[in-house]
C-alpha positions as CSV (number, residue, x, y, z in Angstrom):
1,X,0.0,0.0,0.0
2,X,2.5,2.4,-1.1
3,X,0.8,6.0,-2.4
4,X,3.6,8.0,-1.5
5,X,4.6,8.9,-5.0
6,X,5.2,7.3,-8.5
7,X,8.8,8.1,-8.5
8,X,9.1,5.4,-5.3
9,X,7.9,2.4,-7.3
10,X,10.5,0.3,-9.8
11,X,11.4,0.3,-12.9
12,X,9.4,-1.8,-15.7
13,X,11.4,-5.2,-16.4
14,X,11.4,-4.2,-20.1
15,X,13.3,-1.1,-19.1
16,X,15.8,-3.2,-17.0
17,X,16.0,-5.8,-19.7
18,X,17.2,-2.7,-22.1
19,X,19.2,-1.7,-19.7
20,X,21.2,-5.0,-19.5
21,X,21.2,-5.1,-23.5
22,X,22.7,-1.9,-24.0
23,X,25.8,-2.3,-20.9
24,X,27.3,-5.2,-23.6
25,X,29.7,-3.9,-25.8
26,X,30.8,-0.3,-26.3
27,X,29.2,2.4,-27.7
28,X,30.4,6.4,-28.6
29,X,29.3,8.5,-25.9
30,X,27.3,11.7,-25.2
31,X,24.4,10.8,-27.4
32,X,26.1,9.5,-30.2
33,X,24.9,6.0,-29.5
34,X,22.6,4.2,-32.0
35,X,20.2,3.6,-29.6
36,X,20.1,7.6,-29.1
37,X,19.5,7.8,-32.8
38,X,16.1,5.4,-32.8
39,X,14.8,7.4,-30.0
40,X,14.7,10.4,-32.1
41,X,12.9,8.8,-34.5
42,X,11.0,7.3,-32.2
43,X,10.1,10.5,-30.6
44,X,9.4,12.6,-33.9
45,X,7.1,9.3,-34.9
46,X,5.3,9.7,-31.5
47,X,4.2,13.6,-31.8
48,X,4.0,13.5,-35.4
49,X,6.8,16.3,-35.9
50,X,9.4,15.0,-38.2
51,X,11.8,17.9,-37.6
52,X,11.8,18.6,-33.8
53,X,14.3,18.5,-31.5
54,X,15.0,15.9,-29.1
55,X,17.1,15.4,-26.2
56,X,17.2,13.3,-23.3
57,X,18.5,14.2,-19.4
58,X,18.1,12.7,-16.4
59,X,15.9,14.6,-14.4
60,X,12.7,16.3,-14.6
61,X,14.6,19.3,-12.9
62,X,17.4,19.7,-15.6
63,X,14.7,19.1,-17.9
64,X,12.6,21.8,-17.3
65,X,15.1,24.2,-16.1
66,X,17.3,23.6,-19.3
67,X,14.7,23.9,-21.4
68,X,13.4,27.2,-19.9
69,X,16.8,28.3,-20.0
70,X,16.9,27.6,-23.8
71,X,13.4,29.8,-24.3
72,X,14.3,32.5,-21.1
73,X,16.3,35.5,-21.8
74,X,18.0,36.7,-18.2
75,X,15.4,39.6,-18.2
76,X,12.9,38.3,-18.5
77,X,10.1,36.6,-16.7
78,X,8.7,33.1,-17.0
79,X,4.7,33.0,-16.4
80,X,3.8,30.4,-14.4
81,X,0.6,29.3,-11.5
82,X,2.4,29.3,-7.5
83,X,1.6,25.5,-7.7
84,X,3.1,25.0,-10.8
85,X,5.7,22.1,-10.4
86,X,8.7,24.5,-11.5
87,X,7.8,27.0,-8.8
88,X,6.7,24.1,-5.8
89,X,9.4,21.3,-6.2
90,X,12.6,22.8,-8.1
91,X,14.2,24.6,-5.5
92,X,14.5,27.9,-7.5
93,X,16.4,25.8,-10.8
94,X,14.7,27.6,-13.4
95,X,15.7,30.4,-12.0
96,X,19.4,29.5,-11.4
97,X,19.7,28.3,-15.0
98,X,17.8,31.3,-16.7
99,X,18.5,34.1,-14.6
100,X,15.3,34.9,-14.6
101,X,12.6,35.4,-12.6
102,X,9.4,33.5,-12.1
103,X,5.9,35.6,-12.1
104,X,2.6,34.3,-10.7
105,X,-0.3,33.8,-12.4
106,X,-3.9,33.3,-10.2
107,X,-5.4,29.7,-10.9
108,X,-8.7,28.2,-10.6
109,X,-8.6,24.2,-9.6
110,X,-4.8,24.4,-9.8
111,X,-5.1,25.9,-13.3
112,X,-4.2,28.9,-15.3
113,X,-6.9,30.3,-17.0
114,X,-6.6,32.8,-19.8
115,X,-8.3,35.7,-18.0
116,X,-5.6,35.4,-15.4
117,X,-2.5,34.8,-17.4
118,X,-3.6,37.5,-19.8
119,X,-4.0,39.8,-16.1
120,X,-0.3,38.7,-15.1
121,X,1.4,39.7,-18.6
122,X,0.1,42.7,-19.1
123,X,1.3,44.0,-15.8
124,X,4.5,43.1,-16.8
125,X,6.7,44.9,-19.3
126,X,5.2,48.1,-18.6
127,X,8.3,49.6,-16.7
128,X,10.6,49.7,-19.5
129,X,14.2,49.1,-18.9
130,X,13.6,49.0,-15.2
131,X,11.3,45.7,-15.1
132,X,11.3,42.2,-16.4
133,X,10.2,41.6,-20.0
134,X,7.9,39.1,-21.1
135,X,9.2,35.8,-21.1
136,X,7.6,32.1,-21.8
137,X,4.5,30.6,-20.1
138,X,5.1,27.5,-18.5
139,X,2.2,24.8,-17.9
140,X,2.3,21.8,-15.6
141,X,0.2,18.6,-16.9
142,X,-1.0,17.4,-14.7
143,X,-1.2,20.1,-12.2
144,X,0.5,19.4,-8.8
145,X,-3.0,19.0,-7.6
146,X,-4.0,16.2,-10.0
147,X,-6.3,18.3,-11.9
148,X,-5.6,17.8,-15.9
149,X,-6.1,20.8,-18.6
150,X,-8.1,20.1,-21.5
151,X,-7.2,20.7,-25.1
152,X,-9.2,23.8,-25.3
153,X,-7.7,25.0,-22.2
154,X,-4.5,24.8,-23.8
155,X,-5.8,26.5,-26.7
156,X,-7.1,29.0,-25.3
157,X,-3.4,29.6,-23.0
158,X,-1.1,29.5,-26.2
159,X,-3.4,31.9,-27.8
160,X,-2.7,34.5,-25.2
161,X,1.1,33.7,-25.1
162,X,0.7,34.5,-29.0
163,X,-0.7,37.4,-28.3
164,X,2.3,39.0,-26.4
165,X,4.8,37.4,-28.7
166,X,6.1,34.6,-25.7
167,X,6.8,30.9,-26.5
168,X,4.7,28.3,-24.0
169,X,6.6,25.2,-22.5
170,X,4.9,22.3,-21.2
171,X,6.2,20.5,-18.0
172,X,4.8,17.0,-18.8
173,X,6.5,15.1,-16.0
174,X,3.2,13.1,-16.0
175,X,2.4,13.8,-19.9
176,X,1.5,10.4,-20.1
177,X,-1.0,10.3,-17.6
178,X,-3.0,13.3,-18.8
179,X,-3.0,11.7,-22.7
180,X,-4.9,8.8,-20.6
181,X,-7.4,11.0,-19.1
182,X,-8.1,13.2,-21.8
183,X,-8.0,10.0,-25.1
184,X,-5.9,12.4,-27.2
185,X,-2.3,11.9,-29.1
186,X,0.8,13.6,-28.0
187,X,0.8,15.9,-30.9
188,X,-3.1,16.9,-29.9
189,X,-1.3,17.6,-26.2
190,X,1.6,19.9,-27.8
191,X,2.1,21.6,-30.8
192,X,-1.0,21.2,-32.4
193,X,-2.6,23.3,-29.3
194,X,0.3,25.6,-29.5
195,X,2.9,24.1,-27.5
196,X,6.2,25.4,-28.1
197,X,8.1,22.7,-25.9
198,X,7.3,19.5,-24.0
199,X,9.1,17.9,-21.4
200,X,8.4,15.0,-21.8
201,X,8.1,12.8,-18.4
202,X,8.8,9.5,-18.2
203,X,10.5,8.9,-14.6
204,X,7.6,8.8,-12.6
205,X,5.8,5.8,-15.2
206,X,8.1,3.1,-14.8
207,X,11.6,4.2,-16.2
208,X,14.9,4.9,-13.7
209,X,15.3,8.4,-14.7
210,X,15.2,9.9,-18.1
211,X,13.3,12.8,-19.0
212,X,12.9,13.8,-23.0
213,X,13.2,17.4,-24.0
214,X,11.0,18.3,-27.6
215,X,11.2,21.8,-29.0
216,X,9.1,21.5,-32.0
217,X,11.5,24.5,-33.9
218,X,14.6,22.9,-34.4
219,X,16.2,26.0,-34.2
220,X,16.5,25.7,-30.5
221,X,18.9,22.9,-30.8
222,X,22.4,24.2,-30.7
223,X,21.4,26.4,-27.4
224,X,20.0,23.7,-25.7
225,X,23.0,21.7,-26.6
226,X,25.1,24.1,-25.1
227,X,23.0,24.6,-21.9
228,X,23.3,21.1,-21.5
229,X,26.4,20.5,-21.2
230,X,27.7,23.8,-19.7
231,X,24.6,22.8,-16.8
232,X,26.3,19.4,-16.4
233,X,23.7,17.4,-17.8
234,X,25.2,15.4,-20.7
235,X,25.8,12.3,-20.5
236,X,28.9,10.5,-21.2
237,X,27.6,7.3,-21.0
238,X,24.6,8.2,-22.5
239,X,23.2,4.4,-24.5
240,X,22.0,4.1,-20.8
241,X,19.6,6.9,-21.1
242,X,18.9,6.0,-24.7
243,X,17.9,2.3,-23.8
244,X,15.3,2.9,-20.8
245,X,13.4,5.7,-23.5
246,X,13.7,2.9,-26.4
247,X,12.3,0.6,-24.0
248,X,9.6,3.3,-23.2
249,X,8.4,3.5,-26.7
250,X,8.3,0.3,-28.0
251,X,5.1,-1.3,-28.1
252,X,4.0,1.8,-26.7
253,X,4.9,0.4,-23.2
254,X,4.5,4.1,-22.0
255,X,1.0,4.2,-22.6
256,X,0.0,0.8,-21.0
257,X,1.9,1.8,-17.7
258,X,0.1,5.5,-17.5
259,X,-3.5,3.6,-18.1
260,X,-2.0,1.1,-15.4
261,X,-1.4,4.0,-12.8
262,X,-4.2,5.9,-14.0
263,X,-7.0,2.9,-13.6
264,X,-5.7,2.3,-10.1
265,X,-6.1,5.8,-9.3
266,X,-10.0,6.2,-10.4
267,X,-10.6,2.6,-8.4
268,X,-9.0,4.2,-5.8
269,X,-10.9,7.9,-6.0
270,X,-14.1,5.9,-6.4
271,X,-13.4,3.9,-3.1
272,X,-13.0,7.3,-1.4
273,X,-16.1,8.6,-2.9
274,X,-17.9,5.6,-1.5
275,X,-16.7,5.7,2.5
276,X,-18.3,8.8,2.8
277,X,-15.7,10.4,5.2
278,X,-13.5,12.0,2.9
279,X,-13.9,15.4,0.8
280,X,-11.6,15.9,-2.4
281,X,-10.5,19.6,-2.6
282,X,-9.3,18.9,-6.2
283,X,-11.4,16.4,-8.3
284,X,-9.0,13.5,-9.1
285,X,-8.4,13.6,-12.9
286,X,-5.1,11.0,-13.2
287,X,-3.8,9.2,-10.7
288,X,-2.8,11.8,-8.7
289,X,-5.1,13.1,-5.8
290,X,-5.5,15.0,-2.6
291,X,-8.2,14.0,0.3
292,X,-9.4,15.5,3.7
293,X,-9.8,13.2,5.9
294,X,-10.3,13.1,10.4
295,X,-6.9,12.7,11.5
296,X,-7.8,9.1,12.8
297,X,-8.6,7.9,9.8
298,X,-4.9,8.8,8.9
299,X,-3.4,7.3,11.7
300,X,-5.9,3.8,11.0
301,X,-4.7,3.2,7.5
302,X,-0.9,4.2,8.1
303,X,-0.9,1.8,11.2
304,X,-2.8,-0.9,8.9
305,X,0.3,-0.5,6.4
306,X,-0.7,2.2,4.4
307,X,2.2,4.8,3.2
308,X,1.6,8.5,1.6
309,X,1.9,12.1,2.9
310,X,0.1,13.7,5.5
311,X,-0.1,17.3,5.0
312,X,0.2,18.4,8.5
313,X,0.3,16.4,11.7
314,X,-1.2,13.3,13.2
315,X,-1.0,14.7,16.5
316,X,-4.3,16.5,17.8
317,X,-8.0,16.2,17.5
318,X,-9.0,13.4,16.3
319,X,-12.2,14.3,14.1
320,X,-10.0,17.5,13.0
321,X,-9.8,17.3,9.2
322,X,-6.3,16.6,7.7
323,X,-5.1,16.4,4.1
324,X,-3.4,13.6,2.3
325,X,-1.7,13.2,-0.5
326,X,-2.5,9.6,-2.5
327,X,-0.6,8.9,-6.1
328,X,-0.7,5.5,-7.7
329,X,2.2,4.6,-10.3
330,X,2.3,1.9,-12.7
331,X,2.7,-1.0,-10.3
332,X,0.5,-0.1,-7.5
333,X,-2.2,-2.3,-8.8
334,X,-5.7,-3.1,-7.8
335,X,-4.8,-5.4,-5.0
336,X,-3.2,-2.5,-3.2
337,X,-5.8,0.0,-3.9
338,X,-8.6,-2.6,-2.9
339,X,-6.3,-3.1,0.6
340,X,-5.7,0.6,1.3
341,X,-9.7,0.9,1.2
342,X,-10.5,-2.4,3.3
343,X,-8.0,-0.7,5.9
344,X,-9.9,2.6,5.2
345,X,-13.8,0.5,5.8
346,X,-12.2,-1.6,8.8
């Protein structure tokens, strides 16, 4: 019973399997491997945009922060909600790698909305050479709060970022869950409803750590390149990045695991629903999802077994409400869902 987060559960075996294919032999380095070279393809296959861009890194961190970088002129400012993923959980890294600053934009269930992002950039670049310039919007899917943004929604974003002449990046470190939940194609989720550049997030659904970078104008390339490797994040024994996203792809192995996590998390929302003493602030859309709950509920379920975050403390009343945090990855399974709510019943 392990909801803690879907960067805590393994690795698919296909992805270890690829692993263990790729450590025989040698290959060049720093992306020069052939494996590197059918990912690409792979990639440009998968969003249906033969000439982008694509690069792979580590970490959703360096991914996003790199890529920002790459769009981000020192001066500027980078549009984003306060619980965006690059503003909650990167510890300032866009910022360290752009030198530029990060702007808030109001949301509504976790989410941007064009009223309020086109509020936030109009304030902004009205001060001339003493204030920040308009920089790129930046979107996280799915929200921190497991809300997802339809394709309209993101129509309707890009159209404003248009508007002032600002490129829009998409922080996909769950991409694949949100193409689950809303039955659309990668391209549908990115360039065709104005995205700019996708990070493409495959960590948290069943790979070690690799993260792809997309920028749909190629022209981006050599910068990113650069910022890459002058942020430390090329890899010199880089087939081992390559192999767990060729794994990924194949059979589209990435979709089956996000409809794995995702299924789990609506038996699991469902279960909630049904016990009648627990309240969703956000309306689970993935398989991400926050709960109130009375603090001894808490304390049942985590002494039955059960492990996620508490969003305060157990200690205190015990009818007092108190938020959790539940998020079901790839391997969590029924059986575990179905035991977390027997413990939640008993």
């Amino acid at each position: 019973m392990f909801f803690a987060s879907d960067n805590s559960g393994p690795a698919h075996p296909k992805v270890m399997d690829a692993m263990m294919r790729a450590n025989e032999g040698y290959r060049f380095g720093y992306g020069a491997d052939p494996e590197m070279d059918r990912v690409r393809a792979m990639v440009r296959d998968l969003f249906e945009a033969p000439e982008a861009a694509v690069y792979l890194v580590s970490t959703g961190t360096a991914a996003n922060s790199i890529a920002l970088a790459t769009l981000t002129q020192p001066w500027e400012t980078i549009f984003c909600t306060k619980l965006s993923h690059i503003n909650e959980d990167e510890c300032n890294a866009p910022e360290f790698y752009s030198g530029a600053k990060l702007t808030m934009v109001a949301d509504e269930n976790a989410k941007m909305t064009p009223a309020t992002l086109r509020a936030a950039m109009a304030a902004e670049e009205n001060r001339g050479v003493h204030g920040p310039q308009r920089g790129p919007v930046s979107i996280t899917q799915i929200t921190e709060k497991g809300t997802v943004y339809t394709i309209s929604e993101l129509e309707a974003l890009t159209a404003v970022a248009k508007e002032f002449g600002v490129a829009t990046h998409l922080d996909g470190a769950r991409f694949a869950n949100a193409i689950i939940t809303l039955g659309c194609t990668p391209a549908e989720m990115t360039w065709k409803a104005g995205i700019d550049c996708v990070c493409f997030g495959c960590t948290k659904n069943g790979l070690m750590g690799v993260e792809a970078v997309v920028f749909f104008d190629p022209s981006h390339a050599w910068e990113f390149e650069l910022r890459r490797k002058r942020g430390a994040h090329l890899a010199s024994k880089h087939r081992y990045l390559s192999a767990q996203m060729e794994a990924y792809l194949e059979g589209d192995l990435w979709h089956e695991l996000a409809g794995m996590a995702n299924a789990s998390g609506q038996r699991l929302a469902d279960g909630l629903r049904k016990s009648n003493v627990v309240t969703f602030p956000f309306e689970p859309e993935a398989n991400l999802m926050f709960f109130d709950a009375p603090r001894c509920l808490h304390k049942k379920v985590q002494a039955a077994g059960a492990q996620y975050y508490v969003m305060g403390t157990l200690d205190g009343d015990d009818d007092e409400p108190v938020m959790g945090r539940l998020v079901c990855d790839w391997s969590v399974g029924f059986d575990g869902v179905d035991a977390f709510l027997a413990a939640l019943k008993n």
